[in-house]
N, C-alpha and C positions, 0 to 999 in steps of 0.2 A: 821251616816245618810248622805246620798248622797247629794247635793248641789245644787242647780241650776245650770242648764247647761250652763243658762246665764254668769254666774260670773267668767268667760272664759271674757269677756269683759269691765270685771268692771276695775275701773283704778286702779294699782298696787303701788302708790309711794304717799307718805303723800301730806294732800292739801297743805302745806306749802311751801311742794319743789314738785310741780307736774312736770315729765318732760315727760306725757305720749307724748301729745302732738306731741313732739320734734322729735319723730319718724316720723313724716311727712318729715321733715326734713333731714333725714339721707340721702337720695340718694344727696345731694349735698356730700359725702364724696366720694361716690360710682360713680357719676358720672365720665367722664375722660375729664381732660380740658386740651386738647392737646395741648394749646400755653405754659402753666404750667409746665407740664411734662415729660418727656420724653416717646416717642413709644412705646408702647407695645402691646404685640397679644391682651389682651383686651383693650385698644383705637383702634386699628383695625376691633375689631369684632364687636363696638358699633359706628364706622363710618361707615362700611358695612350695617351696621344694621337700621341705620339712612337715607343711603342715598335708601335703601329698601323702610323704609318708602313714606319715598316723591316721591318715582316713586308709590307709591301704592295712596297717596291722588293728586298728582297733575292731575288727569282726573278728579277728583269731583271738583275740585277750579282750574278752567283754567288759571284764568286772576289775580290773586292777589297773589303775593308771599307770602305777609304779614299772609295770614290765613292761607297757607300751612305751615308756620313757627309754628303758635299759635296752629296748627293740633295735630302737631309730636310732641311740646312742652306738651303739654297736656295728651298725650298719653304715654311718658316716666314716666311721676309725675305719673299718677295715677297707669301705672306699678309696678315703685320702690316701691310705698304704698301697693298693693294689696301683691307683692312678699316678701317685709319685713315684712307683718304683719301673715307670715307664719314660718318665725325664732321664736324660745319657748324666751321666756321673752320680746316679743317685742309687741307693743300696737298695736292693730289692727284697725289704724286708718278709713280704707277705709270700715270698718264693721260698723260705725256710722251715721249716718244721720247728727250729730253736722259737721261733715269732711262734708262728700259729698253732702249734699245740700248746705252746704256755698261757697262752690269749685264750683259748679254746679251753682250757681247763680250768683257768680262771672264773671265767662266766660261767661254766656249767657247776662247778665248785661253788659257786655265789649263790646261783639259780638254785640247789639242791638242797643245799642249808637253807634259803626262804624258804620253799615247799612244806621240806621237812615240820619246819618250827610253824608253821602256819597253816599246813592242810595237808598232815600227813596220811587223811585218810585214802582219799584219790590218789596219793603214791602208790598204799596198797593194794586201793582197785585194781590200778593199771598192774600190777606183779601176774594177775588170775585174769587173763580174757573171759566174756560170759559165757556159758555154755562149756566151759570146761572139764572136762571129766572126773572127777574125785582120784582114780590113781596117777591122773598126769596132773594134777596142780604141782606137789611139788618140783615135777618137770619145767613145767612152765615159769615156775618160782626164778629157779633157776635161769632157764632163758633170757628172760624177762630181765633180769640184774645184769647178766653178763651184754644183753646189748643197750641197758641205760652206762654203762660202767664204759663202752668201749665209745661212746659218743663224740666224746672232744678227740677224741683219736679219728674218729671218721670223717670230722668239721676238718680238722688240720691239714689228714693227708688229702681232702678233696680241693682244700683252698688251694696249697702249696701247688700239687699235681697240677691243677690246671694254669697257676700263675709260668712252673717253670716250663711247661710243654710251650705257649708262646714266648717265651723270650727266648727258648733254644731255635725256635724256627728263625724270628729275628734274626739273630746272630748268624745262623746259619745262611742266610740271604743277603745277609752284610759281607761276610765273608765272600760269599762270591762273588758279589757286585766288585769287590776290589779285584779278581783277581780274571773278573768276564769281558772277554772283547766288547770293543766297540757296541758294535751291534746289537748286542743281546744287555745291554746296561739299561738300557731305558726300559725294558720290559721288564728286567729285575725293578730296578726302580720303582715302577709301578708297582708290581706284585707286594713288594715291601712297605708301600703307602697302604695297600688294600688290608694287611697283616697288621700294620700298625693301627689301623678302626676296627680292625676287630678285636684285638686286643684291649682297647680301650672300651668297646662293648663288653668283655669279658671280667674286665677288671669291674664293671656292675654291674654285672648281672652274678659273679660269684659275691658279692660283697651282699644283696641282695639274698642271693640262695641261702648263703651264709645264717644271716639275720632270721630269716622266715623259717629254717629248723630251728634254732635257738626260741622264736615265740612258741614253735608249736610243740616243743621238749617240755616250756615253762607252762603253756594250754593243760599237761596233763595232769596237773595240781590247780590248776586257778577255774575250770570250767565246772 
């Protein structure tokens, strides 16, 4: 009998010694800490790659370096996570909601408290769009809170959603390939190499998406 396609997700390591977790984690091995180690083409290709980044957010965040740092910082993590949880035996952290709306609230929680303490006037700008009408401000007040408030709920469910819809198709085409004649193997095959780059596109372009609401949440206190 076939399994749930879910259990693809379930955690793999007794609860005693769980280290699914831990896989969040890994891109600290994978990282490259150039004062550490010695040069090489990949520290190069992730200082290239970095300093890519920040010429791509610093027109969103003019004035604060600090959020341009916390941008790219952000954008790496939730990379490494989507990219490792693509490796077979490795736990798919960024396919959780437990991961990504904790991560996701953390940073907007971080983000709101600077604002706040630092330039709470453009918080309240942004509450009243211009042109507003005098009996619907308080309306809009309203609005305006309820969808800064639902934010890391909406980063979560869009990371998660899209990490678990490709790794159920995965599975699902793994699945078959075991149980598909002959004939028709190689074109699963194929179809499941095609499914696995794009997933890998996937895991950076949400990692990406990700990052560029989070600057441009932070834009509506720093501009």
């Amino acid at each position: 009998m076939m399994s749930n396609l879910f259990s693809i997700f379930d955690p793999a390591s007794p609860s005693f010694f769980s280290v699914n977790w831990s896989s969040s984690l890994l891109f600290i091995l994978l990282y490259p800490v150039i004062r550490w180690v010695s040069v090489s083409r990949y520290n190069k290709m992730m200082k290239n790659f970095k300093v890519y980044l920040y010429s791509e957010f610093k027109p969103l965040v003019q004035k604060t370096s600090f959020i341009l740092l916390v941008s790219v910082s952000v954008l790496l993590f939730v990379m490494f996570n989507n990219v490792m949880g693509l490796l077979p035996y490795v736990f798919t952290s960024s396919a959780h909601l437990t991961f990504s709306l904790s991560f996701g609230l953390v940073v907007w929680a971080a983000l709101m408290f600077y604002g706040w303490a630092h330039n709470y006037n453009n918080l309240l700008v942004h509450l009243i769009p211009q042109g507003t009408p005098m009996a619907l401000m308080p309306f809009m007040v309203l609005i305006e809170s309820v969808s800064n408030i639902i934010r890391p709920g909406t980063l979560a469910v869009r990371l998660s959603a899209n990490m678990v819809a490709g790794h159920l198709l995965l599975s699902l085409l793994s699945s078959a390939f075991v149980i598909s004649p002959l004939l028709i193997a190689p074109l699963l095959m194929a179809a499941d190499a095609m499914l696995m780059m794009l997933e890998v596109a996937v895991a950076f372009i949400q990692s990406y998406v990700f990052s560029v609401l989070v600057t441009l949440y932070v834009a509506e206190f720093t501009g």
